[in-house]
C-alpha positions as a printed NumPy array, in Angstrom:
array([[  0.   ,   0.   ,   0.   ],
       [  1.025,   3.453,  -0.487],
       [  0.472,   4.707,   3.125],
       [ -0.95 ,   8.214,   3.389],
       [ -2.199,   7.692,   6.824],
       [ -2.506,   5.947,   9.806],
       [ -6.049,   5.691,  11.416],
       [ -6.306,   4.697,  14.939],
       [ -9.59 ,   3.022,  15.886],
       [-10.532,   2.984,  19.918],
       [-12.882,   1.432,  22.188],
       [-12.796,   2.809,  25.288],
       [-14.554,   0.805,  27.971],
       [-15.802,   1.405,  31.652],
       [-14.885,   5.14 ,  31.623],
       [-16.023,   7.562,  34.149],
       [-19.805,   8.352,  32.896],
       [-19.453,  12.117,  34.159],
       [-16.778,  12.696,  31.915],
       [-18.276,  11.244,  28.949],
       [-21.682,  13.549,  29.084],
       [-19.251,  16.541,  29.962],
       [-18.966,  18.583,  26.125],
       [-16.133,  20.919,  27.756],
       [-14.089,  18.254,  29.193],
       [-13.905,  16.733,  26.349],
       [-13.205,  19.438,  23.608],
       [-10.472,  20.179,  26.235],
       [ -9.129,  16.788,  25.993],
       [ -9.561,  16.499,  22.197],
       [ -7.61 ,  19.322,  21.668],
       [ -4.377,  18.799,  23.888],
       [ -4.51 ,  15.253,  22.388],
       [ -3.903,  16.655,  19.08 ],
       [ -0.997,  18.867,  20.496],
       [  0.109,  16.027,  22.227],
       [  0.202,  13.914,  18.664],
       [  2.071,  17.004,  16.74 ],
       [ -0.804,  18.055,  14.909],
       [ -2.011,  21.004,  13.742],
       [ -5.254,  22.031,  14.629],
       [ -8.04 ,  23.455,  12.178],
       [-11.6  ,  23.392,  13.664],
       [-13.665,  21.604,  16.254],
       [-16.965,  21.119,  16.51 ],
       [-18.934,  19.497,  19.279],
       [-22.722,  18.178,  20.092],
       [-23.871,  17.238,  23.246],
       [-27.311,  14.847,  22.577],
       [-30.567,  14.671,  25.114],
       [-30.407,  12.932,  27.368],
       [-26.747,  12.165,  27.374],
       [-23.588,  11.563,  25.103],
       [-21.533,  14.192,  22.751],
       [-20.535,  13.433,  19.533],
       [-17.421,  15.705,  18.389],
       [-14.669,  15.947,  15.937],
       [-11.493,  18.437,  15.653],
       [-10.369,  18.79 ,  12.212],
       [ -6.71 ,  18.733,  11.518],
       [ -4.201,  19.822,   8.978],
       [ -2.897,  15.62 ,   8.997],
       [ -7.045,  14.739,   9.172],
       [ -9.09 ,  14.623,  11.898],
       [ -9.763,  13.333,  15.661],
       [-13.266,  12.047,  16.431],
       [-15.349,  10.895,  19.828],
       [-18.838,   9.775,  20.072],
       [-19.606,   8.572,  23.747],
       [-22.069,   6.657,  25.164],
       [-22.042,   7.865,  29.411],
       [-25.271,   5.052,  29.901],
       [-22.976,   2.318,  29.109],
       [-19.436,   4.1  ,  30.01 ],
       [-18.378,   3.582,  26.595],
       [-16.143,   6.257,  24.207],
       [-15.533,   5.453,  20.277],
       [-12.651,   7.35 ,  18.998],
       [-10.814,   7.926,  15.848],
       [ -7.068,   9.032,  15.153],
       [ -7.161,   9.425,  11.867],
       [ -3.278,  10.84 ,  10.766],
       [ -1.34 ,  11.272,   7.5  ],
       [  2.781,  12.136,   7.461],
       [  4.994,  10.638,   9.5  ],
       [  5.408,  13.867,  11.975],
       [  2.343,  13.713,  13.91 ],
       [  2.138,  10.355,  16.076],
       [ -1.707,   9.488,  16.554],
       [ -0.452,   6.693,  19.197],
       [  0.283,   9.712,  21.708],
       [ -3.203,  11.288,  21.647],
       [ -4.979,   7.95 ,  21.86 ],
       [ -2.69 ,   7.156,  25.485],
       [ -3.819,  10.29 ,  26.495],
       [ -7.135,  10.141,  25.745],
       [ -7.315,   6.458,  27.356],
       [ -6.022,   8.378,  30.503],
       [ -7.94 ,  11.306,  30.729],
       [-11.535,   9.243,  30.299],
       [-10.627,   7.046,  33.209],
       [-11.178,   3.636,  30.718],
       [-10.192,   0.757,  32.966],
       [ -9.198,  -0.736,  29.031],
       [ -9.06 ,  -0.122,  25.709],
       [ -9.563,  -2.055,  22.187],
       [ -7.171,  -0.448,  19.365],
       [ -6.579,  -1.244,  15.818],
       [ -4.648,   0.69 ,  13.764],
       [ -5.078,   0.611,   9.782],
       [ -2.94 ,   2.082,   6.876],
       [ -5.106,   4.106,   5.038],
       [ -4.214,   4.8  ,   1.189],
       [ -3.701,   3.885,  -2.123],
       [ -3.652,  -0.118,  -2.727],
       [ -0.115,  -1.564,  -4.342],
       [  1.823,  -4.495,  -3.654],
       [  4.636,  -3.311,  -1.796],
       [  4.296,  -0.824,   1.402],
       [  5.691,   2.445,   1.204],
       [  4.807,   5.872,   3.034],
       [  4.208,   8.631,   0.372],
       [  4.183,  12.077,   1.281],
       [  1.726,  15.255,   0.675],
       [  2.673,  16.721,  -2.341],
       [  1.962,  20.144,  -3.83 ],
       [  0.004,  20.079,  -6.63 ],
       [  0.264,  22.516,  -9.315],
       [ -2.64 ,  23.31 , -11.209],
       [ -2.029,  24.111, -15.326],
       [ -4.972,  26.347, -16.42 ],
       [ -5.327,  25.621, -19.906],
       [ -6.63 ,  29.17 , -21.095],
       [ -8.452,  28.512, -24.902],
       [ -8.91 ,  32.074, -26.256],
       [-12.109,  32.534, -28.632],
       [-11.28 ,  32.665, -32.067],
       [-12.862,  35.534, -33.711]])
């Protein structure tokens, strides 16, 4: 495969139920995981449902970090989706394992990108666009 990114898939079990109904506390958390990881930070947005659980994603420069909690059965589901090799997805998911008070986690980590036969990281490249200008004949 040519690897463009690595996406980190968590399951977060018997977390504190508090913390995963609390929309502040975790936009905080979200956030210094990504600085934690090396990322860059774009935009969050967060939604906190009735009765209970937020849903909430920041987007990155390298992709995006996602949670979606369920505080009724102590659960969390987040992503760490990544591309490059500078930002290190492994570091925000230990810290978000920490900071949610999960007595364990489930992780899988898949390559994400373009299918070949040999494995190789390829990196971000700047694309130049050619405008082909047709003038109208007169």
């Amino acid at each position: 495969m040519k690897i463009l990114g690595r996406h980190l898939i968590a399951e977060y079990i018997d977390c504190a139920p508090g913390k995963l109904d609390d929309l502040a506390f975790l936009e905080r958390c979200l956030l210094e995981a990504v600085q934690r990881s090396g990322a860059t930070i774009v935009k969050s947005t967060f939604h906190r449902y009735a009765p209970q659980g937020v849903s909430g994603v920041v987007v990155i420069a390298e992709s995006h970090i996602s949670i979606h909690t369920w505080p009724e059965y102590g659960y969390a589901a987040v992503d760490f989706f990544t591309c490059g090799e500078a930002v290190d997805p492994h570091k925000a998911q230990e810290y978000m394992k920490e900071r949610l008070g999960a007595k364990s986690a489930f992780v899988n980590e898949l390559k994400r990108g373009i299918p070949s036969d040999t494995d190789e990281v390829i990196s971000h490249k700047t694309v130049q666009l050619r405008l082909n200008m047709i003038s109208p004949t007169h």
